[in-house]
Biopython code that builds the backbone (N, CA, C, O; Angstrom):
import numpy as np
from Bio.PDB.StructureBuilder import StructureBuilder

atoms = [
    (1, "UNK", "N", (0.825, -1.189, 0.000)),
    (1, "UNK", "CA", (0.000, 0.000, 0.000)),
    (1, "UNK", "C", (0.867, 1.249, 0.000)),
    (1, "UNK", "O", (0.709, 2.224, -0.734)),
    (2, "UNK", "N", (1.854, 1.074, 0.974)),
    (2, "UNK", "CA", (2.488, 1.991, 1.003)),
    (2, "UNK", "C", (3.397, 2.918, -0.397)),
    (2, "UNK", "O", (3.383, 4.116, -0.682)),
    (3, "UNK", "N", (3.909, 2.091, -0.846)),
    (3, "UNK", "CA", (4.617, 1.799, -2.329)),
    (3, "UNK", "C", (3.726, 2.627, -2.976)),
    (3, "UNK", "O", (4.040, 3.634, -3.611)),
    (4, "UNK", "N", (2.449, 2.136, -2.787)),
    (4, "UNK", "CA", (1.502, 2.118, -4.200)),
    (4, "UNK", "C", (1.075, 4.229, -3.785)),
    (4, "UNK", "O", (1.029, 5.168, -4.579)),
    (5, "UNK", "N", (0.902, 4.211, -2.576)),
    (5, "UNK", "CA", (1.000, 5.808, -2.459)),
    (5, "UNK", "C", (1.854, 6.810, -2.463)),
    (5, "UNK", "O", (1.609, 8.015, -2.516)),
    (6, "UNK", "N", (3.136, 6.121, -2.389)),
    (6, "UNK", "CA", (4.375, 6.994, -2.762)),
    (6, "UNK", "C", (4.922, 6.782, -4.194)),
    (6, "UNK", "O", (6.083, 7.135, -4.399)),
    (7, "UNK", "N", (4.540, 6.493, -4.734)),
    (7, "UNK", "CA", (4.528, 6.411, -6.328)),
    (7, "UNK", "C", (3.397, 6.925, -6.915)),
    (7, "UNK", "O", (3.410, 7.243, -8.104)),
    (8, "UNK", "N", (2.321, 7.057, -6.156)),
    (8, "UNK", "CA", (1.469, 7.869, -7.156)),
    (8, "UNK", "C", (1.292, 9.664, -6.214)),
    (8, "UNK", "O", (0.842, 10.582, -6.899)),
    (9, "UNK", "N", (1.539, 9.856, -5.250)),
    (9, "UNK", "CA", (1.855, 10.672, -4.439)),
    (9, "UNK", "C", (0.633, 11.688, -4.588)),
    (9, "UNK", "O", (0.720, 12.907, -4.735)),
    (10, "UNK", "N", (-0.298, 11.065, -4.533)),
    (10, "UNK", "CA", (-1.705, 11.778, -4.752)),
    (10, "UNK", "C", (-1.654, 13.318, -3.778)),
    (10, "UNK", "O", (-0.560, 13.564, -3.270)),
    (11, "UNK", "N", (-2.415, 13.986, -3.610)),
    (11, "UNK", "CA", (-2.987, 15.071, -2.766)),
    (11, "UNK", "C", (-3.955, 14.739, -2.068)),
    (11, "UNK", "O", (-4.259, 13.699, -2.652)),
    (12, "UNK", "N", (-4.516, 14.816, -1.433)),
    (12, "UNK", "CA", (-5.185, 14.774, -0.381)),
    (12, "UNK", "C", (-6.256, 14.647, -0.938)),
    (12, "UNK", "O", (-6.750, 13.559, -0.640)),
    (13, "UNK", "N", (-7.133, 15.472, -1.894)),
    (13, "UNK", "CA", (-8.226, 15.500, -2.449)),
    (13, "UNK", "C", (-8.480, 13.816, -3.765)),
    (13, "UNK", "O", (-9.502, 13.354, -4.273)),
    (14, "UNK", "N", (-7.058, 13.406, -3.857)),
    (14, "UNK", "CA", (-7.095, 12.408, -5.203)),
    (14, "UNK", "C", (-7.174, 11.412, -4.217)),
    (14, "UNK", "O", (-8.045, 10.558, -4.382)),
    (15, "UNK", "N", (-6.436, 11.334, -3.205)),
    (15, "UNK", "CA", (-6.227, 10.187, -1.852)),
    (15, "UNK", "C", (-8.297, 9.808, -1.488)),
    (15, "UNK", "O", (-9.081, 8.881, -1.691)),
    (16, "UNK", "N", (-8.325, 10.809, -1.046)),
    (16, "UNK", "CA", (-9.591, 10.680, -0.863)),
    (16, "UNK", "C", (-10.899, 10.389, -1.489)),
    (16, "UNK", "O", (-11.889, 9.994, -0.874)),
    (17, "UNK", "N", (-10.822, 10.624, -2.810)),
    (17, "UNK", "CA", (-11.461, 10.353, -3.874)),
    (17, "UNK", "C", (-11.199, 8.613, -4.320)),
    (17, "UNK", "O", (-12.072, 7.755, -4.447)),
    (18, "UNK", "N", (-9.769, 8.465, -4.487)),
    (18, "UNK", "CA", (-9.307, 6.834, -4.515)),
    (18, "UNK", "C", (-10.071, 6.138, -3.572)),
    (18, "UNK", "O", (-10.681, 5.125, -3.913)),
    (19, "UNK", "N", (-10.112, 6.594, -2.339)),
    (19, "UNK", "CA", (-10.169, 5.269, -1.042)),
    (19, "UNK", "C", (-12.254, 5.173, -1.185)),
    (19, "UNK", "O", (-13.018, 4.271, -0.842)),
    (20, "UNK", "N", (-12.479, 6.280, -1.712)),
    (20, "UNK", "CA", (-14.129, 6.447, -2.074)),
    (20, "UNK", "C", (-14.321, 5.433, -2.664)),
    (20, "UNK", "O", (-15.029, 4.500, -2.281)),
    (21, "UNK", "N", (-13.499, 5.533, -4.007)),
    (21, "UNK", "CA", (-14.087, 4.897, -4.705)),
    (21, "UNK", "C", (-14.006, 3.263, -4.610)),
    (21, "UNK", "O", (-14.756, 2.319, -4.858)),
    (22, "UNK", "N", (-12.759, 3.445, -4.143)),
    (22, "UNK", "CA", (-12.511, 1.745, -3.449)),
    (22, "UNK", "C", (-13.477, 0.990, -2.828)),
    (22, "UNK", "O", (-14.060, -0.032, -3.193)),
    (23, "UNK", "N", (-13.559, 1.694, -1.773)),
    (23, "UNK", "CA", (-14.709, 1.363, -0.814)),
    (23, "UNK", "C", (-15.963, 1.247, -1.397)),
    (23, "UNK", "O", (-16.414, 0.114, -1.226)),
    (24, "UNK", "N", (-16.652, 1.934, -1.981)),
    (24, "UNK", "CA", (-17.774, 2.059, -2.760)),
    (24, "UNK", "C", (-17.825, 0.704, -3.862)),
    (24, "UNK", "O", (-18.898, 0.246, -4.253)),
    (25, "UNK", "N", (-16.621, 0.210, -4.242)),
    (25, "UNK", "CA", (-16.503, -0.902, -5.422)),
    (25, "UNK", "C", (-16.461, -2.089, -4.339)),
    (25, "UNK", "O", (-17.187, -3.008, -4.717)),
    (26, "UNK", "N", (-15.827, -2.358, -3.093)),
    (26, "UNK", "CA", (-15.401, -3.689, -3.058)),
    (26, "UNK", "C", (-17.139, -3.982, -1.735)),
    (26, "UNK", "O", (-17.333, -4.973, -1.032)),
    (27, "UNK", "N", (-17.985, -2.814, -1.850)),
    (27, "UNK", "CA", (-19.509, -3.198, -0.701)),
    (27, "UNK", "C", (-20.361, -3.202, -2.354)),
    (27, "UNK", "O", (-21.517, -3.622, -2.401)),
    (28, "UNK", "N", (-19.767, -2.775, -3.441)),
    (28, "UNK", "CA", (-20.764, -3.515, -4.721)),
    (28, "UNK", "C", (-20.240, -5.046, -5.126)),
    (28, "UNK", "O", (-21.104, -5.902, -5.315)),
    (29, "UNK", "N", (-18.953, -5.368, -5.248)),
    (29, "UNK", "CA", (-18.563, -6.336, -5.262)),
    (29, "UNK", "C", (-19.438, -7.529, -4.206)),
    (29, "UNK", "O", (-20.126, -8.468, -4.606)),
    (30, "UNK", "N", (-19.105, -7.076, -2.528)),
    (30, "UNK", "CA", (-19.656, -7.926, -1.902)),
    (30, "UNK", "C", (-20.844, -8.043, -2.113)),
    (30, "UNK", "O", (-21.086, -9.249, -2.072)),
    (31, "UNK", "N", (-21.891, -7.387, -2.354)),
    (31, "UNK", "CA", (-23.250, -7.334, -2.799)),
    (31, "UNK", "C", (-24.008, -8.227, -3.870)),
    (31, "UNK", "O", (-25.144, -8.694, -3.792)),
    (32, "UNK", "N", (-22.944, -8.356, -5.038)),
    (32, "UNK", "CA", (-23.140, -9.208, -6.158)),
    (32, "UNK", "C", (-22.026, -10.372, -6.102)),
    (32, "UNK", "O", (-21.906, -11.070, -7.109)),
    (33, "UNK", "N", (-21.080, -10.660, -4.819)),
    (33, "UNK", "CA", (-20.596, -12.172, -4.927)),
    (33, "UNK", "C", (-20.955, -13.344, -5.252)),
    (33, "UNK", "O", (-22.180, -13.429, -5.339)),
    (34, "UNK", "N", (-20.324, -14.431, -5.501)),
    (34, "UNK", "CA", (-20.673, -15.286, -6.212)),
    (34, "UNK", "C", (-20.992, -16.142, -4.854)),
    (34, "UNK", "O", (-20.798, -15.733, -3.709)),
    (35, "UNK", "N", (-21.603, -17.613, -5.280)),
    (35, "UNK", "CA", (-22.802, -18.377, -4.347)),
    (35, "UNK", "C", (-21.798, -19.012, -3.445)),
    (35, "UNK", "O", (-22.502, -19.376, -2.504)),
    (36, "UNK", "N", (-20.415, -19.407, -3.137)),
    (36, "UNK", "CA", (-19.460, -19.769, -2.738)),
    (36, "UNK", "C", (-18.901, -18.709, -1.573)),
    (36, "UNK", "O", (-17.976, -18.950, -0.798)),
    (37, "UNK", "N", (-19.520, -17.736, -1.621)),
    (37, "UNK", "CA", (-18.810, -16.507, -0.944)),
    (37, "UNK", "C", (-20.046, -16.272, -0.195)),
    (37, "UNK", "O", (-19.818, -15.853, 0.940)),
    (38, "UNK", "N", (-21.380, -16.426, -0.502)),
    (38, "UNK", "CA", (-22.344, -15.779, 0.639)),
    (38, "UNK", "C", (-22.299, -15.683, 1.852)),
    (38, "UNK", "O", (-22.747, -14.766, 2.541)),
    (39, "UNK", "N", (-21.401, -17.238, 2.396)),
    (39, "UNK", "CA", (-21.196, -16.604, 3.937)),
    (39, "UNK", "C", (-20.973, -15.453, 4.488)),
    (39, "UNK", "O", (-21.495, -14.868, 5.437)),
    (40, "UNK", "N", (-19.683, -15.071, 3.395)),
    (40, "UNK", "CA", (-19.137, -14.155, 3.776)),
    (40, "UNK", "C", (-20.149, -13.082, 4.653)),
    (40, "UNK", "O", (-21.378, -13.142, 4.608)),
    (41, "UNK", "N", (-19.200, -11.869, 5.638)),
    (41, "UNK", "CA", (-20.252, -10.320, 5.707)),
    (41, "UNK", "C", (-19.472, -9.816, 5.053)),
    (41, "UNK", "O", (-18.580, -10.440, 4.477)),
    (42, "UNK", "N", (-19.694, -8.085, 4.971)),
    (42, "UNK", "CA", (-19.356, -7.226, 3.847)),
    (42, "UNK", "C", (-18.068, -7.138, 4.863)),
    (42, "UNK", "O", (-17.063, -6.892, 4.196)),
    (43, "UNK", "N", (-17.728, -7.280, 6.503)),
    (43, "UNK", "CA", (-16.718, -7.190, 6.851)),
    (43, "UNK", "C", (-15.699, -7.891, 6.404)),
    (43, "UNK", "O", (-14.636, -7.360, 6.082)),
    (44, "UNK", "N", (-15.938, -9.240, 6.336)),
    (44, "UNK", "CA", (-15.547, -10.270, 6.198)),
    (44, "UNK", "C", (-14.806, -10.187, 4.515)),
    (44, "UNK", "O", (-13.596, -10.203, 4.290)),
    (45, "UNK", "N", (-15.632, -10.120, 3.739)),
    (45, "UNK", "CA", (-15.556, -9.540, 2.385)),
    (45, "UNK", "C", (-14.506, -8.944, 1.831)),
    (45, "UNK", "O", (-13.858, -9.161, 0.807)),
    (46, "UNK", "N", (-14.423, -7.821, 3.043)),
    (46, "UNK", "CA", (-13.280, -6.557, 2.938)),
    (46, "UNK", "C", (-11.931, -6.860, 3.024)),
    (46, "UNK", "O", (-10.939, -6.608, 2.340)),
    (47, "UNK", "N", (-12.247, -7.706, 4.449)),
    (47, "UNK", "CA", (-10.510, -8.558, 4.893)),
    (47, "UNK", "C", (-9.955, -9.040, 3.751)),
    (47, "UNK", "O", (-8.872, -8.659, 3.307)),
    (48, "UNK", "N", (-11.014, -10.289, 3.004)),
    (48, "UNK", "CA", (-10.425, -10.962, 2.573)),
    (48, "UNK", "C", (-9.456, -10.243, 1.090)),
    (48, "UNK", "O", (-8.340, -10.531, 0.659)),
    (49, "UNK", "N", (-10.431, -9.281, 0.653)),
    (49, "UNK", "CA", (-9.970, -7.989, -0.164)),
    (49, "UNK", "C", (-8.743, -7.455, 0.204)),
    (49, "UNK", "O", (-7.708, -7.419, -0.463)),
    (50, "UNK", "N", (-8.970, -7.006, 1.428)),
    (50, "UNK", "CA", (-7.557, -6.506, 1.913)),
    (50, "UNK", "C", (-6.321, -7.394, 2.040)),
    (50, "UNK", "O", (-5.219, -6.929, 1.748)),
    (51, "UNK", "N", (-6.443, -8.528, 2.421)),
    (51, "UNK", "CA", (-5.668, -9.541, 2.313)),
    (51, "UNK", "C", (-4.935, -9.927, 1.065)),
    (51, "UNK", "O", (-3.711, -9.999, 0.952)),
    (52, "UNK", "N", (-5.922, -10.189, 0.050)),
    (52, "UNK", "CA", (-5.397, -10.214, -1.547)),
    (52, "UNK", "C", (-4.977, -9.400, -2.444)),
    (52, "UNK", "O", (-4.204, -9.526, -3.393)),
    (53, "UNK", "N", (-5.801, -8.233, -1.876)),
    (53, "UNK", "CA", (-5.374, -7.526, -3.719)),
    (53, "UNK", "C", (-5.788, -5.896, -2.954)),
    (53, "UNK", "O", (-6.680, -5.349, -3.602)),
    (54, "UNK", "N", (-5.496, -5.384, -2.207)),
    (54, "UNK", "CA", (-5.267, -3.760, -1.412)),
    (54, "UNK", "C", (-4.680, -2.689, -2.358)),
    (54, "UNK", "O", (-5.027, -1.613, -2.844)),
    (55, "UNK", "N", (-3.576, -3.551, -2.377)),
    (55, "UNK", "CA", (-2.543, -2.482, -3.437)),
    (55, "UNK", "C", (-2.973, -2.416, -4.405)),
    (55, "UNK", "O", (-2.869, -1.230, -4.719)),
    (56, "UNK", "N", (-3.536, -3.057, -5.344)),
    (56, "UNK", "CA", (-3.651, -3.493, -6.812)),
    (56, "UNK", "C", (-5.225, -2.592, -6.946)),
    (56, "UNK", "O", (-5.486, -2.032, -8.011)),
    (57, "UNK", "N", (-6.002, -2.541, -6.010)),
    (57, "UNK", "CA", (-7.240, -2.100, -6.191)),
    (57, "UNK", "C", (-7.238, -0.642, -5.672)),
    (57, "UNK", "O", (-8.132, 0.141, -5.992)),
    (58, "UNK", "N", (-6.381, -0.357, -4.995)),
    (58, "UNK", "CA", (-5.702, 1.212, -4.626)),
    (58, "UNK", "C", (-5.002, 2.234, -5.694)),
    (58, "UNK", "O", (-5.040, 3.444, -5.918)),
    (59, "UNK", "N", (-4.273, 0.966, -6.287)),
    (59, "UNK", "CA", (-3.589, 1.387, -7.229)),
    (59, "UNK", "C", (-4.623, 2.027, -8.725)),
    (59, "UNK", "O", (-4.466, 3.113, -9.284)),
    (60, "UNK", "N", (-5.488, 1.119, -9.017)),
    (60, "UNK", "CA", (-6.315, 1.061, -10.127)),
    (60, "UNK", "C", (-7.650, 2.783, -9.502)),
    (60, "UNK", "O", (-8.018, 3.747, -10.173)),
    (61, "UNK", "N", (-7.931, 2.450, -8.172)),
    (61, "UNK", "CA", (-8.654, 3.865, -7.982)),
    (61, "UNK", "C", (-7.910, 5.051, -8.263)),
    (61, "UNK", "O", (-8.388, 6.138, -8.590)),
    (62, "UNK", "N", (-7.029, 4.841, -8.151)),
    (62, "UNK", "CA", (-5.820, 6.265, -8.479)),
    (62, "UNK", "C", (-5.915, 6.739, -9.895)),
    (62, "UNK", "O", (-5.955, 7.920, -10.239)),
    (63, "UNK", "N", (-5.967, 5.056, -11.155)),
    (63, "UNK", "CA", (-5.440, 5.140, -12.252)),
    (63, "UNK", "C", (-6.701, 5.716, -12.472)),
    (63, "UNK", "O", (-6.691, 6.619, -13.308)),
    (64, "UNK", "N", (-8.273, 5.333, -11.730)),
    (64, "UNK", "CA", (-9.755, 5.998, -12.388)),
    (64, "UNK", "C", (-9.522, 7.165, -11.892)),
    (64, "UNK", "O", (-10.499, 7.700, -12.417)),
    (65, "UNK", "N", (-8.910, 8.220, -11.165)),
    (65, "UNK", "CA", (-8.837, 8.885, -10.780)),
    (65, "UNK", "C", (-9.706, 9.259, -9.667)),
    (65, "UNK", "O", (-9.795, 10.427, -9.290)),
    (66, "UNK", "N", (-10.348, 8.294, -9.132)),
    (66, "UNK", "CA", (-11.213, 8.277, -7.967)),
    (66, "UNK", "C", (-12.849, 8.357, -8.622)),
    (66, "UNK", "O", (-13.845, 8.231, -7.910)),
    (67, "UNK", "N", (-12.887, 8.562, -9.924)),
    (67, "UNK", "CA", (-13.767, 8.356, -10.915)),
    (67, "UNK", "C", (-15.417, 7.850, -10.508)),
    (67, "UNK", "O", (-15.929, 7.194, -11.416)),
    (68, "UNK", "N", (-16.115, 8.017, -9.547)),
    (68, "UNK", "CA", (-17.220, 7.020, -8.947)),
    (68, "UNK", "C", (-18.176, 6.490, -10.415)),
    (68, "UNK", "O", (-18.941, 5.533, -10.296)),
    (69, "UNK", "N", (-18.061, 7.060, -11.467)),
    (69, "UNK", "CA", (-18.814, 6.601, -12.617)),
    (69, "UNK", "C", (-18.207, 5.231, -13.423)),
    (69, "UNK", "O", (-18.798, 4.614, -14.310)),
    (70, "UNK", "N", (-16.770, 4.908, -12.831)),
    (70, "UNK", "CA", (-16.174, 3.722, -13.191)),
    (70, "UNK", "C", (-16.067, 2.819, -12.133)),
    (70, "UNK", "O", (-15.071, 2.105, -12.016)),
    (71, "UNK", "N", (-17.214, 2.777, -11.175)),
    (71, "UNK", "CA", (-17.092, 2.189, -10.328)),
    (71, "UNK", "C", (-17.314, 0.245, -10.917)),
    (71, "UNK", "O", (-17.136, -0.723, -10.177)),
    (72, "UNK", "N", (-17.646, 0.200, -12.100)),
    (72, "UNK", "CA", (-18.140, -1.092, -12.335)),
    (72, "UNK", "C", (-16.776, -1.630, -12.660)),
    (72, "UNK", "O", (-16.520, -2.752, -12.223)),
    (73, "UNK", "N", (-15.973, -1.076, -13.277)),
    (73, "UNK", "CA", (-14.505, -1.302, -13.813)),
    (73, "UNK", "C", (-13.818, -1.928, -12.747)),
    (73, "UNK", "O", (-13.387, -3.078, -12.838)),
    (74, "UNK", "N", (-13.675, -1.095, -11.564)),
    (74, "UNK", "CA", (-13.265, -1.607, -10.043)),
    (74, "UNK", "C", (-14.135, -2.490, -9.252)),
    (74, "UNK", "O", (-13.816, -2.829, -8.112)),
    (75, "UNK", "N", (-14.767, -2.713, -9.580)),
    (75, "UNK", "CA", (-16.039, -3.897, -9.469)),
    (75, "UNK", "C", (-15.359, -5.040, -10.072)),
    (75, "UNK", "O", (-14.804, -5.799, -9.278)),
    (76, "UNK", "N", (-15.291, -5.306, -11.272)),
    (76, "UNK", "CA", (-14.880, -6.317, -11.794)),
    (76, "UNK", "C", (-13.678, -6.492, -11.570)),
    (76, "UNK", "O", (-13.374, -7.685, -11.597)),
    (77, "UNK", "N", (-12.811, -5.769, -11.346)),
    (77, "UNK", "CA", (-11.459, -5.977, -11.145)),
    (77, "UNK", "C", (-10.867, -6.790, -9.610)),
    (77, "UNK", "O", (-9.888, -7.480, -9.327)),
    (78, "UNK", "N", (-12.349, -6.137, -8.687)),
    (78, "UNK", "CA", (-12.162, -6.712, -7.442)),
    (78, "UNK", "C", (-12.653, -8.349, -7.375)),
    (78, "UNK", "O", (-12.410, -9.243, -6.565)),
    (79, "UNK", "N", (-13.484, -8.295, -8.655)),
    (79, "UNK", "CA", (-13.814, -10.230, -8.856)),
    (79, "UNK", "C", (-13.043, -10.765, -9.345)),
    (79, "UNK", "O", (-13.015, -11.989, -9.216)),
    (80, "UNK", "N", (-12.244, -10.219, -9.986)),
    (80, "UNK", "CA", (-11.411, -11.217, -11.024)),
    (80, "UNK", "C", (-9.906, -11.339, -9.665)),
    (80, "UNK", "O", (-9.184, -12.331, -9.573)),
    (81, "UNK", "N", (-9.764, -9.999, -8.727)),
    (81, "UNK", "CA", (-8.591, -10.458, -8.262)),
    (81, "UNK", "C", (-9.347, -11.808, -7.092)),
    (81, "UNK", "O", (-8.734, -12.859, -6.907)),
    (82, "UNK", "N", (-10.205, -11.632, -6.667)),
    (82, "UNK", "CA", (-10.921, -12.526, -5.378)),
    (82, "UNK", "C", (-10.753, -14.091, -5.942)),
    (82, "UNK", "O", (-10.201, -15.049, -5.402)),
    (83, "UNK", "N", (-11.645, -13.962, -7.622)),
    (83, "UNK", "CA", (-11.601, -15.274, -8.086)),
    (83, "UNK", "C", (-10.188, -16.488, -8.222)),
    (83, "UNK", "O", (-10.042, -17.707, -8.127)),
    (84, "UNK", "N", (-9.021, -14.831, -8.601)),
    (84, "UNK", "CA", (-8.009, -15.687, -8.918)),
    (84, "UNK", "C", (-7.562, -16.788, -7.612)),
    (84, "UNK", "O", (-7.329, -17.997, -7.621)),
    (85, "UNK", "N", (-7.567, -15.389, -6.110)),
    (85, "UNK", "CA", (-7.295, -16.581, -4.694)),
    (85, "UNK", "C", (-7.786, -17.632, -4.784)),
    (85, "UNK", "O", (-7.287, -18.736, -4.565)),
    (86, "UNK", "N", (-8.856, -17.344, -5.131)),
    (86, "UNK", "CA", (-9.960, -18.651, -4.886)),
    (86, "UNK", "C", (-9.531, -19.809, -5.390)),
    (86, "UNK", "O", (-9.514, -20.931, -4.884)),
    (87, "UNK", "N", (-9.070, -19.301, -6.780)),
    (87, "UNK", "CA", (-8.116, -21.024, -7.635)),
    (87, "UNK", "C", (-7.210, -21.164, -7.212)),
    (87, "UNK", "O", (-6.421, -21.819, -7.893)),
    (88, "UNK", "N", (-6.848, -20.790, -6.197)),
    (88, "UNK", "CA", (-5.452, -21.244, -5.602)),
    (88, "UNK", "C", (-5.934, -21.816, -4.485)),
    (88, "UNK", "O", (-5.603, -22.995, -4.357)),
    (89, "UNK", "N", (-6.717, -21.292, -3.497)),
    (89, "UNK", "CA", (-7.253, -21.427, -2.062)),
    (89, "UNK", "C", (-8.399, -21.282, -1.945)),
    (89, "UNK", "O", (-8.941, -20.218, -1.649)),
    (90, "UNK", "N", (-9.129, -22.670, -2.230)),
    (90, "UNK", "CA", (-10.470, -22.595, -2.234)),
    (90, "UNK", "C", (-10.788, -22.369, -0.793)),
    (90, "UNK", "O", (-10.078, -22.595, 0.187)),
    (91, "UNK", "N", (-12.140, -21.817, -0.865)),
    (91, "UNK", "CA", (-12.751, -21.723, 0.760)),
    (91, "UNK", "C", (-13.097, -23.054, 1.237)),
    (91, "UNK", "O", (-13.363, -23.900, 0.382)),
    (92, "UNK", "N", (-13.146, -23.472, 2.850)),
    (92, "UNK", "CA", (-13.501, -24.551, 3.285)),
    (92, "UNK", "C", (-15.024, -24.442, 2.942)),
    (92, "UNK", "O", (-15.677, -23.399, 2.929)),
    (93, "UNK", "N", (-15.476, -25.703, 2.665)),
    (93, "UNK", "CA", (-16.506, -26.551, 2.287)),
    (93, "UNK", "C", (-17.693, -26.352, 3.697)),
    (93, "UNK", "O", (-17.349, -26.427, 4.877)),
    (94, "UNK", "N", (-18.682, -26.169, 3.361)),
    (94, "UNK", "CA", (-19.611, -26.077, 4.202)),
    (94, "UNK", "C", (-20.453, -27.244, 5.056)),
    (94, "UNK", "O", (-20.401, -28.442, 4.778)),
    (95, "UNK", "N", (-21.058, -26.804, 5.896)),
    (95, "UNK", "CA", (-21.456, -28.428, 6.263)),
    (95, "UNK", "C", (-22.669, -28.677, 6.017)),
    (95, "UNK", "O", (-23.123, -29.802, 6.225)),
]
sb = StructureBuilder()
sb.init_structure("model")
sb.init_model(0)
sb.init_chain("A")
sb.init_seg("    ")
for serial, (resi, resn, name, xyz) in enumerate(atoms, 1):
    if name == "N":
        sb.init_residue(resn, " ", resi, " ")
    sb.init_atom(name, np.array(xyz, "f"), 0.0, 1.0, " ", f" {name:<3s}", serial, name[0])
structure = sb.get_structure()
């Protein structure tokens, strides 16, 4: 994360606009997850977001410029990074 803000060295107003739009993409993301993920909560959701792909989805709000009308772009981007964990580390199996 850190990296990813000292390389793009936003202002305060672009910082803030990024983390908007972030946030705003990964509670649409959780909203429309796939049937494997419903356990999840939107907390839960977030971690696992934060866990995988923070930088990469920080990075990309910067590149929309905090953009909230491309929020679907960062939407999909937050499925495709979730999906990829997933083929690596599936979730435990339910009972």
């Amino acid at each position: 994360m850190s990296l990813v803000i000292l390389t793009r060295a936003p202002d305060d107003a672009a910082l803030r606009a990024a983390a908007r739009l972030a946030d705003s993409a990964a509670t649409a993301a959780w909203s429309l997850r796939s049937d494997d993920l419903r356990s999840l909560s939107r907390v839960e959701y977030r971690q696992l977001l934060d866990y995988t792909a923070a930088p990469q989805v920080l990075d990309l709000a910067f590149y929309l410029r905090g953009d909230r009308t491309q929020i679907r772009t960062l939407m999909d981007h937050i499925t495709r990074e979730i999906a990829g964990f997933l083929a690596h580390y599936a979730p435990p199996s339910q009972p």
